[in-house]
N, C-alpha and C positions, 0 to 999 in steps of 0.2 A: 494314663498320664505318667505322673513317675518319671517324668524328664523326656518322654520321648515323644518321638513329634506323630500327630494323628491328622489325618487327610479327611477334610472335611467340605461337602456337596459346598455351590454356592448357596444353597436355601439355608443348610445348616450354620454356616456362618452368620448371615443377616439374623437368622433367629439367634444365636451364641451374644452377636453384637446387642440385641433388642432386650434382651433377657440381663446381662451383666450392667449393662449401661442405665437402667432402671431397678437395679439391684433393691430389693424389698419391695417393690411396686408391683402391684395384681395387677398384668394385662390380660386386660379382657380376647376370647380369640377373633372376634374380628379385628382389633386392634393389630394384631400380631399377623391377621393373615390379610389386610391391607397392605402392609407396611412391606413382609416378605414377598406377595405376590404382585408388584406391582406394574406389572402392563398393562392388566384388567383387558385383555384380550380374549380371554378364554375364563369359561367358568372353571372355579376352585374347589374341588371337591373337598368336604366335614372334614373327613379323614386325613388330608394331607396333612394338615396340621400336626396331629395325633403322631402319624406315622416319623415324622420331623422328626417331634419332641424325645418320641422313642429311638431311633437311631442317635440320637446327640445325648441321651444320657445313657446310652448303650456304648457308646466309641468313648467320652469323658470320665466314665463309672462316675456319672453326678448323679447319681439317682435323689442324695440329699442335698443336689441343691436347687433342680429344678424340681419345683412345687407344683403339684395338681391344685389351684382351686376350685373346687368342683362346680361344676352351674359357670362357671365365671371366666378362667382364664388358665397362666401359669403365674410363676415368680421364680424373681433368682434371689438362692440365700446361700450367704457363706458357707451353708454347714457348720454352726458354731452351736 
């Protein structure tokens, strides 16, 4: 981050959007992978999810602000 600009998938975006704009709120991952994968055309593999959340806190360095909760979801939190 640091002022410069980072290129981000359209899945990572909708997730970035779903996560700030619920900012402290646990979504659960079907919540999250309804809402990003929504043509419901094709099955959605466990993992995409996963692999999302890891690419977008790997391109942002949020690793503290996207929250694993475990069993349950993610969350976004300031880092504060």
């Amino acid at each position: 981050m640091n002022g410069s600009d980072v290129e981000l998938s359209r899945t990572e975006q909708k997730l970035l959007y779903l996560l700030t704009s619920n900012s402290g709120i646990t979504l659960t991952r079907n919540q999250l992978t309804d809402r990003i994968w929504t043509d419901g055309s094709e099955f959605v593999d466990d993992n995409a999810l996963s692999v999302t959340v890891k690419r977008l806190r790997d391109k942002l360095h949020a690793q503290s602000c996207i929250r694993t909760v475990y069993g349950i979801g993610y969350r976004w939190e300031n880092g504060e």
